[in-house]
N, C-alpha and C positions, 0 to 999 in steps of 0.2 A: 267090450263096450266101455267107452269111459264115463268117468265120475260124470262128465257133465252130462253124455246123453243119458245116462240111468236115472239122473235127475229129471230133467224134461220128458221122461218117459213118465215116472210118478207123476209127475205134473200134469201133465195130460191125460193121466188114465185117472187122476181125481179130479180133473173139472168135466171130463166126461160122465162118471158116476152119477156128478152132481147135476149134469145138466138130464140127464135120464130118470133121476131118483122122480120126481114132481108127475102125475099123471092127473084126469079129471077127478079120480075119486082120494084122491091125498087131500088132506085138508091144508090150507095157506099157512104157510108162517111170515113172519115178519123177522126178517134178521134185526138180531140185537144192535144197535147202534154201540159205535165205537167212543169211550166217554171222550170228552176233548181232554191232551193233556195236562196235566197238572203246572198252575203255573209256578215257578219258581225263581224268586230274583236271580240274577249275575253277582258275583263277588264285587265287593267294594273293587275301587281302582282308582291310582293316584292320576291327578288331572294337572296339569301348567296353564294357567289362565291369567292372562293381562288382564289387569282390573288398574284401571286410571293408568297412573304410568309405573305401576307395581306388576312385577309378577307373581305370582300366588300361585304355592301348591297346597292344593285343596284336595277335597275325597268325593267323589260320584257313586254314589248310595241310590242300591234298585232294589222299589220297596215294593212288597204285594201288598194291596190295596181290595180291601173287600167295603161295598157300598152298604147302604142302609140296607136296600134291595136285596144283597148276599152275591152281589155279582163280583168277580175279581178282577181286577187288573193292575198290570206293574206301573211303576211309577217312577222318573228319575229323579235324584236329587242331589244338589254339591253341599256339601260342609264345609263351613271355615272356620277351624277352632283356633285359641289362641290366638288373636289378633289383638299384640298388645295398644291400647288407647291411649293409653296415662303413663307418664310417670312420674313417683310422686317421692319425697323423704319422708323419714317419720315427724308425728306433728304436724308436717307441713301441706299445703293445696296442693291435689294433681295441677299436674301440666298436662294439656294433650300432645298426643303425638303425630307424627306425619306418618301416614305409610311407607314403611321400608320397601330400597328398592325389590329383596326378594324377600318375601314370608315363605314358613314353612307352616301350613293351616292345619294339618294331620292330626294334629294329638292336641289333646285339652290341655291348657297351662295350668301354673298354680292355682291353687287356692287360696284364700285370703287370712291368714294367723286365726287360731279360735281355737276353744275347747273341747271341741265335737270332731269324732269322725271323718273326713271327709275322703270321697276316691281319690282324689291328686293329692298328691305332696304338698303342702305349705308352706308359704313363705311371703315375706311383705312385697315382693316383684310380682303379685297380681293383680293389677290390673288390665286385663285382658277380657275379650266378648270373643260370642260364638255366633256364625252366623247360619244358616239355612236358605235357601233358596230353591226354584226347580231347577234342573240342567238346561242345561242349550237353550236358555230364554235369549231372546232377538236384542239388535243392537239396539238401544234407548228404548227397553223397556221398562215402566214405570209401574211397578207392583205396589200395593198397600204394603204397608212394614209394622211388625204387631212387635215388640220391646219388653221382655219381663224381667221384672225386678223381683229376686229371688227372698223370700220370710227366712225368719230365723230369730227373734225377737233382738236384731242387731245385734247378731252376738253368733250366729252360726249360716250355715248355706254358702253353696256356691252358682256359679252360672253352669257349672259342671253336674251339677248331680243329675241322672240319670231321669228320673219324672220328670224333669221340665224339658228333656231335650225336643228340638225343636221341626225333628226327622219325621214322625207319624205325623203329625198335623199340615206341615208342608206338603208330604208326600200326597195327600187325601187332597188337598187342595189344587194339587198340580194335576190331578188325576180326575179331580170331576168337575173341571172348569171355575176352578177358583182360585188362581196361582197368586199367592202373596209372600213375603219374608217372613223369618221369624229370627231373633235374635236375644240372647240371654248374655250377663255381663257379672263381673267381680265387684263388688265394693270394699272398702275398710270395714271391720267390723271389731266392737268392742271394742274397749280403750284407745286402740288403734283409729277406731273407726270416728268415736266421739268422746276427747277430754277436753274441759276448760282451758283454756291458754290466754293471757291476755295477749289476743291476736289482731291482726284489723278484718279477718276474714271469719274471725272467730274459731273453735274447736269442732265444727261440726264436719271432718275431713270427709267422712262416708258418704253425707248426702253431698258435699264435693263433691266425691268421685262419679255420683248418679250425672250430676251435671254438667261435667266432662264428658262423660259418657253420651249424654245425648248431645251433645256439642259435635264431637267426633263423626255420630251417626248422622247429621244434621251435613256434615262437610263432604262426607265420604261416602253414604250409602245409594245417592244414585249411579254411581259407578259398580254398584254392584245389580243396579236394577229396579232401585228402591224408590219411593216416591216421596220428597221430604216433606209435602202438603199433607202427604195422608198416611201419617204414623201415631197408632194407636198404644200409650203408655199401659202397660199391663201390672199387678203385680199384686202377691197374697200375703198375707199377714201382715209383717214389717215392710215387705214391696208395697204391699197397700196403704200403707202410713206413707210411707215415699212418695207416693202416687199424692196423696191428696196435698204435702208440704208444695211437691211442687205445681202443684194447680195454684198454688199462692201469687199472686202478682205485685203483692208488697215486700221486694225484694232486689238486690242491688244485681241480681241478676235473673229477671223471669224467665221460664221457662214456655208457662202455659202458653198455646196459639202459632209460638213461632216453630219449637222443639218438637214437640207434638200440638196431635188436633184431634185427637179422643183420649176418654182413660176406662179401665176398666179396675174396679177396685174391688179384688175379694178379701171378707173378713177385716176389715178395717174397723179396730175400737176407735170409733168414733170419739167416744166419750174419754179417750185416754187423755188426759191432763201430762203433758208435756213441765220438765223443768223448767224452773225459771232462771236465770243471770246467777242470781244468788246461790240457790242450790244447785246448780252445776259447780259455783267455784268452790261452796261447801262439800259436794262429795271429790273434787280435785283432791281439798285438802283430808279427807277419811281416807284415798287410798295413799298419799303418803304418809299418813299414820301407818297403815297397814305395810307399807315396804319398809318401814323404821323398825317393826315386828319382828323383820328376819333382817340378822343382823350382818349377815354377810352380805346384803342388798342397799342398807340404809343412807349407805355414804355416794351412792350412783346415781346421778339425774336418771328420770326415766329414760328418757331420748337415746343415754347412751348404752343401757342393759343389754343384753344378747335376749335375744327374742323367747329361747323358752323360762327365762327369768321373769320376763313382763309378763307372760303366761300367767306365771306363777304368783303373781301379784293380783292380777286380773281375777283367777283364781279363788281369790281371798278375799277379795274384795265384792264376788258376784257368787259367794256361796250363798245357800238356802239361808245358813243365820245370820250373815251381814246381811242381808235382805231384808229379813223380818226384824233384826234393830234399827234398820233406815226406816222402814216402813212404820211401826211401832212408837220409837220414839227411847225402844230400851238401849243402842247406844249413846242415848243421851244421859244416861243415868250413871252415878259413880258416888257409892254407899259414903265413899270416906268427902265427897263433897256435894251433900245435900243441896247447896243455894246454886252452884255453879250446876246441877242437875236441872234444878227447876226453872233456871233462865234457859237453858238449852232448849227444853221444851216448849215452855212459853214463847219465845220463839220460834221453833220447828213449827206448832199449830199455828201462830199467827202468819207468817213467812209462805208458807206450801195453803194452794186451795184444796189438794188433795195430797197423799201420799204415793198414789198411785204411781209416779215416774218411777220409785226406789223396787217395785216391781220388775222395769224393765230398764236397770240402771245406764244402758249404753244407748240408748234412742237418743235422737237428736235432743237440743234443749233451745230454749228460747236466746237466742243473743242480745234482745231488745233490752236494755235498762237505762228507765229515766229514776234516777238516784235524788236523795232531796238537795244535796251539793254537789257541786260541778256540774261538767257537758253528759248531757245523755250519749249514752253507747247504741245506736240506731240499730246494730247489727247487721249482716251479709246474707243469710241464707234465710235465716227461720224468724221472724220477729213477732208475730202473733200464735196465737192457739188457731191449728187450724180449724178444730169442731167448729168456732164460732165464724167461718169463712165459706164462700159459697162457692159450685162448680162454676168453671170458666170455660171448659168446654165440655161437649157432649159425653156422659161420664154414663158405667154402668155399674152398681155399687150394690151389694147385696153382701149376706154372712147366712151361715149353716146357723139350722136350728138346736147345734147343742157347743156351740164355741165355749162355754165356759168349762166344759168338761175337762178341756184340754189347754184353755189359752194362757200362756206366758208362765208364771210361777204362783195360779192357785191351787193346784191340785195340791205342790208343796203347802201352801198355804193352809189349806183345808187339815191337811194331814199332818202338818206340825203342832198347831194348835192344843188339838187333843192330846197326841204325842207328851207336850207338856205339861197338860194337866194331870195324863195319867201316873206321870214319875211323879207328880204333888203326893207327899204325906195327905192322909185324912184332914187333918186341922189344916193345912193348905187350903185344901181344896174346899174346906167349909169357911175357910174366908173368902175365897172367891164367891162361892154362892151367895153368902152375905153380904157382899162390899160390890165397887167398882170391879169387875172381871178384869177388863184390860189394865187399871191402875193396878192391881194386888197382882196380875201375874205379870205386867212390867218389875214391878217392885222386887218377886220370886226370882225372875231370871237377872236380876241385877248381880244375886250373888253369884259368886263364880263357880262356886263349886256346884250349885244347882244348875249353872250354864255347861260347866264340865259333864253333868248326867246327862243332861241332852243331847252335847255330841257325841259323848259315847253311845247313846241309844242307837245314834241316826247312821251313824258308821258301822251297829252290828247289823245294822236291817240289811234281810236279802231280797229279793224281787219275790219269793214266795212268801216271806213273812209278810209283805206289803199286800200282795193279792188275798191273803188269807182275812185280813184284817177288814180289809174291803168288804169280800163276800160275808163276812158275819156281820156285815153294818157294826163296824166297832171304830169308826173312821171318823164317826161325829158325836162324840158323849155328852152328857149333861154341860152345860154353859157355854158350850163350841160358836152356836148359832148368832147368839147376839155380840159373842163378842169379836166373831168374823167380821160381822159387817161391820163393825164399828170403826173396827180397825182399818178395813177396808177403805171404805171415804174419810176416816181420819176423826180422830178425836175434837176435832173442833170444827167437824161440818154435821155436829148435830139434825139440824134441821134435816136432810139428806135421810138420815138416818132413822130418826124419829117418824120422817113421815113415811119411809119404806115402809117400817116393821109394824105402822098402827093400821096399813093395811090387809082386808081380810086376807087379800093373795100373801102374803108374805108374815101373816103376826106368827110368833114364835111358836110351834108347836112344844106341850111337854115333852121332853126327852128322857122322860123317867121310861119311859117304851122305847121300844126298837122301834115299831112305828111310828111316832111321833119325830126319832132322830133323823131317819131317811126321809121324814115329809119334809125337817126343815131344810137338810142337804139339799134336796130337788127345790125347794122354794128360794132358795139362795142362788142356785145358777140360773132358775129361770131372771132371778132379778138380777143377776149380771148378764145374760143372753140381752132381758130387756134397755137396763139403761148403758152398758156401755158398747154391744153391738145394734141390735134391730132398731131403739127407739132414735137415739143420735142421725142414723145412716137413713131412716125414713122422712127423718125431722130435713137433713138433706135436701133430700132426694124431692120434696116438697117445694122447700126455699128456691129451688132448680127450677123449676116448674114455672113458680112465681117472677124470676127472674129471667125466662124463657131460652134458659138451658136445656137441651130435651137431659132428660136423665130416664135410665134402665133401673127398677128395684129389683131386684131376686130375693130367695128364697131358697138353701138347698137343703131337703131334707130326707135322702135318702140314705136308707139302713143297706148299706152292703154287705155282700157275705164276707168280706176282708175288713182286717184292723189295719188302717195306711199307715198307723203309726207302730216303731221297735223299741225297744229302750236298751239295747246294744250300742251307745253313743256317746260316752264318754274318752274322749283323746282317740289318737289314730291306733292304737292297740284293740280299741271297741268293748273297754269295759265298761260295767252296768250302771250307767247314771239312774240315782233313784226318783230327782225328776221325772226324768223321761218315761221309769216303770210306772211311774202316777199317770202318765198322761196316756200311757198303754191301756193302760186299764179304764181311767176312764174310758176310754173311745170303743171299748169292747161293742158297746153298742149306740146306737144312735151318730149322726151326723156330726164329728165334733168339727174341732178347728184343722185344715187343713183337707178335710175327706173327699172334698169337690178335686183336688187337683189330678187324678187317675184320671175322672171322665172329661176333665178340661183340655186335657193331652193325651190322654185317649192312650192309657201307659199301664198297661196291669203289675205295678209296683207298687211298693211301700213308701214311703219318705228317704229310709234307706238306700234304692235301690234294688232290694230284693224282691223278686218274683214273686207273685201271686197267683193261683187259679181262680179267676172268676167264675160268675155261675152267665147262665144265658139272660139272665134280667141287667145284672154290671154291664154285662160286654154292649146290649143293645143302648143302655142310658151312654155310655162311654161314645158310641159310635154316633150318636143323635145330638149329646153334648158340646162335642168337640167340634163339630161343624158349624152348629150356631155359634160355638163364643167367637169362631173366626170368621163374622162372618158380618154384613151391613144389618143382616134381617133382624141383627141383636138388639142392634140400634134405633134401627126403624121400625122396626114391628109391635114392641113392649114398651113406648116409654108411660113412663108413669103420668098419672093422668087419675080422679077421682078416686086415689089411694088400689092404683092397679098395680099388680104384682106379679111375674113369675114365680111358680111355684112348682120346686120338683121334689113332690111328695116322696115319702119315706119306702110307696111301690115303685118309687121311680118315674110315674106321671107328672108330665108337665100343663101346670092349666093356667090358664092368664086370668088371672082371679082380679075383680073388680070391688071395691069396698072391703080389702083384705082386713083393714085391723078390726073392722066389728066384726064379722066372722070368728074372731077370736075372744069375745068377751070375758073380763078378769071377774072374781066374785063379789068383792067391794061394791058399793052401789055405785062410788066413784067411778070405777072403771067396766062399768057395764056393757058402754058401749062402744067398747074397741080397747083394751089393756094398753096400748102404746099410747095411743091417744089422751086417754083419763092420766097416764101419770106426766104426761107434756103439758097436757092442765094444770097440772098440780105442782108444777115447775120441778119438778125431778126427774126428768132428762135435761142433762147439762147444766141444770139450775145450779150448780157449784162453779160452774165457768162466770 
């Protein structure tokens, strides 16, 4: 007998069995259903696609797609990475470019020079965007096109990094009838990005590069599918500062209505006071102080340096302690010239509304200067403060309820302070409790050799000396509190200041306790959360209203089981910036800056890139978030209206809260009835602008 009849013999003598096995008194079964198979995408695959009179090799990416529901399905989608836009010299305006006749799209391009980390290599040849799309969309389709401008306090980030990619959100939208673009881009950033020059375009190259960047998207992306009426400007932190300059229309090149015609703006200090003409050309001239420093540097225009040379200036120029003597006022001081200190100062307070720019030395700066002699300087890009500028088109603007945990260089700020008081001798430190705090330890850090103990301190710290220091509340010692904030809005915005700390929210707690130091800590970033994120952006988001802009408020304040933030960021080697371990730690817990962006892209990563496990609460806010922020119901559904809010509470609940800031009543009798409210009374939101 052969193989095969001996097979169809079993064959047949087992579905005989089976057909005989069943009689009236056998009780029924129900055979087990077969599960369906599992679905699994296909391998990435390189694509040739004409696009306008280009050819483009691109990448078709098939994603699984699980619905709110839990239902799955695949999803196709094209990538085109590296499409360079711009190109630009150093110092000088991009140019855009024309599309080459063939792109190779496959791999992400540079990144843009900076002192962080980044996946791609660096070099000043980025200017290049990343695009997304579905597959096989039809000829002259015309999708909505969403634009994100990537944070980094101008000074880090690429269009590249991993959370913002633009794959999971496209794919979800191609997948449940929602098919729009997504697109991320390079800028200049840091020195590169914004130095003074007597230019006629002025030194603001980076936010150039943004408006290039939509220039190009503006010429070129209905050829991809795009739709140039209906592209919605996106972007977080420093994107979000971007975002609101270019809603400016007083400008020799607007943006707002024609480039785009929505914005979405996360995390935006509102209240951040922007340089002026003058202090931009004065910190020009601090960092060529600082490249005469090192002396094999001093004799070389910048322009012509080798790139990790400028680094290295930049470096020096945007350490934690040139930071806090810009901010301060202690590089103005110099023991052996008393009168020549005290003009410097007098000046620095009269000159600056705030000091707050020398926190984030490389943001744009004002070009506008009308001078008491000669022609006014009009300026190109940026020429008003934008806090004091209203939305021009339909904007969605909101900030996490614990930004100050993490934003820009306070956590540095918080933790230096102390830092120097603790290296004070006793009789230091009892002049300070005595005297002027900030004058007596301007005065201490003048000398050098007390500036020398500090950088030796700051250089032995490890990232567990820092956390330990934290967890024993040892982070805010006796006289820290008032003379933070002082420093903060600046020694000659008194008023600001006086009338923050004479409120009950905010009056100085004893810090002779432990409790006492942590209440004034939390009392200190709620009043930064307050005046330079929530109140500003609500103050907004109001004016909007008033001017019948529809505007979206948010809210996010959810505690996830992940910290989004690493402090593995320092250069492309990935050593320990102690920054960065400050702002790890803060964000341990609570919503800080940045914590929205996993569920805005729906990316279980870090800021780094690295994986995370989320828990089943993340994953569901991530798949509920990501769909709204791309989506019209964002727009239409929430706009503010009788101080209405979205709010994604700390369990991850979204509720459209109506009369949110009294809901939130401050304890002062002033701000009883709404904390944001009573201090825009009391002119202190913005009242420094």
């Amino acid at each position: 007998m052969t193989l095969f009849n001996k097979t169809m013999l079993a064959i047949s003598i087992t579905l005989t069995l089976a057909a005989c096995s069943g009689s009236d008194e056998s009780p029924e079964t129900t055979p087990t259903p077969t599960p369906p198979p599992e679905l699994q995408p296909l391998p990435d695959e390189e694509v040739s696609l004409e696009i306008g009179s280009s050819i483009i090799t691109a990448t078709k990416e098939s994603h699984l797609v699980t619905s709110i529901d839990g239902e799955a399905s695949l999803a196709d989608i094209e990538s085109f990475k590296n499409i360079p836009f711009a190109t630009a010299e150093r110092f000088q305006h991009s140019d855009i470019n024309d599309m080459a006749a063939e792109i190779d799209a496959t791999e992400f391009g540079f990144a843009c020079p900076q002192l962080k980390t980044t996946h791609e290599l660096q070099s000043e040849n980025c200017l290049n965007l990343n695009i997304w799309r579905p597959a096989d969309i039809e000829e002259n389709e015309s999708l909505p096109v969403y634009v994100f401008i990537h944070g980094g306090d101008f000074e880090s980030g690429a269009g590249s990094e991993p959370l913002i990619h633009g794959d999971t959100i496209v794919a979800q939208g191609t997948a449940e009838g929602n098919p729009f673009i997504a697109i991320t881009f390079n800028y200049r950033l840091g020195m590169l990005g914004s130095h003074w020059l007597k230019d006629s375009k002025g030194g603001n190259y980076g936010l150039g590069d943004q408006k290039t960047a939509l220039k190009w998207i503006n010429q070129n992306i209905a050829e991809f599918g795009g739709d140039i009426e209906n592209v919605t400007l996106m972007g977080q932190g420093a994107g979000a500062m971007s975002v609101s300059i270019l809603q400016q229309t007083d400008t020799e090149e607007p943006m707002s209505g024609e480039y785009f015609t929505r914005a979405i703006m996360q995390s935006n200090p509102a209240g951040f006071d922007y340089r002026s003409y003058d202090q931009a050309e004065d910190f020009a001239d601090k960092i060529a102080d600082y490249q005469a420093e090192m002396p094999e540097l001093d004799q070389v225009d910048l322009i012509d340096l080798p790139l990790d040379q400028l680094l290295e200036v930049q470096r020096k120029a945007s350490s934690a302690l040139s930071r806090i003597g810009d901010w301060t006022g202690l590089s103005c001081v110099d023991l052996d010239n008393l009168v020549g200190s005290g003009v410097c100062l007098t000046s620095k307070i009269s000159s600056e509304t705030t000091p707050l720019a020398n926190l984030m030395p490389f943001a744009p700066y004002i070009e506008y200067k009308k001078p008491i002699f000669g022609s006014t300087i009009k300026g190109h890009h940026l020429r008003t403060q934008p806090a004091v500028d209203h939305f021009t088109v339909p904007t969605v603007v909101g900030s996490n309820t614990d930004e100050a945990n993490s934003t820009a260089m306070l956590p540095s700020l918080t933790f230096l302070i102390p830092t120097i008081i603790n290296l004070m001798t006793e009789d230091d430190q009892d002049l300070i409790e005595q005297g002027d705090v900030n004058q007596n330890m301007i005065e201490w850090l003048a000398d050098k050799n007390n500036m020398a103990l500090v950088e030796q301190e700051i250089a032995q710290l490890t990232a567990d000396d820092i956390k330990a220091q934290v967890e024993l509340g040892d982070i805010l010692p006796s006289t820290a509190y008032e003379a933070i904030t002082k420093f903060y809005f600046g020694l000659g915005n008194g008023d600001t200041t006086n009338g923050l700390l004479g409120l009950t929210d905010f009056y100085p707690n004893n810090e002779g306790e432990l409790s006492g130091a942590l209440a004034n800590m939390s009392q200190f970033k709620m009043m930064l959360n307050d005046v330079l994120f929530a109140g500003p952006t609500r103050k907004q988001a109001r004016d909007s209203q008033q001017d019948n802009v529809a505007a979206t408020f948010y809210q996010f304040g959810y505690h996830a089981s992940f910290n989004v933030w690493t402090y593995n960021t320092d250069g492309q080697e990935g050593a320990v910036d102690i920054g960065d371990v400050l702002k790890s730690i803060s964000c341990i817990s609570g919503a800080c800056n940045a914590s929205e962006l996993p569920f805005v892209f729906n990316k279980a990563l870090k800021l780094d890139g690295s994986a995370v496990k989320v828990s089943t609460k993340d994953q569901a806010l991530m798949d509920r978030m990501s769909r709204l922020w791309f989506s019209d119901e964002l727009f239409n559904d929430y706009q503010y209206n009788n101080d209405s809010v979205l709010v994604f509470d700390e369990d991850g609940v979204e509720t459209f809260i109506q009369d949110w800031d009294s809901k939130q009543p401050g304890l002062d009798p002033e701000l009883r009835n709404g904390r944001l409210q009573g201090l825009e009374d009391l002119n202190l939101i913005l009242g420094y602008m």
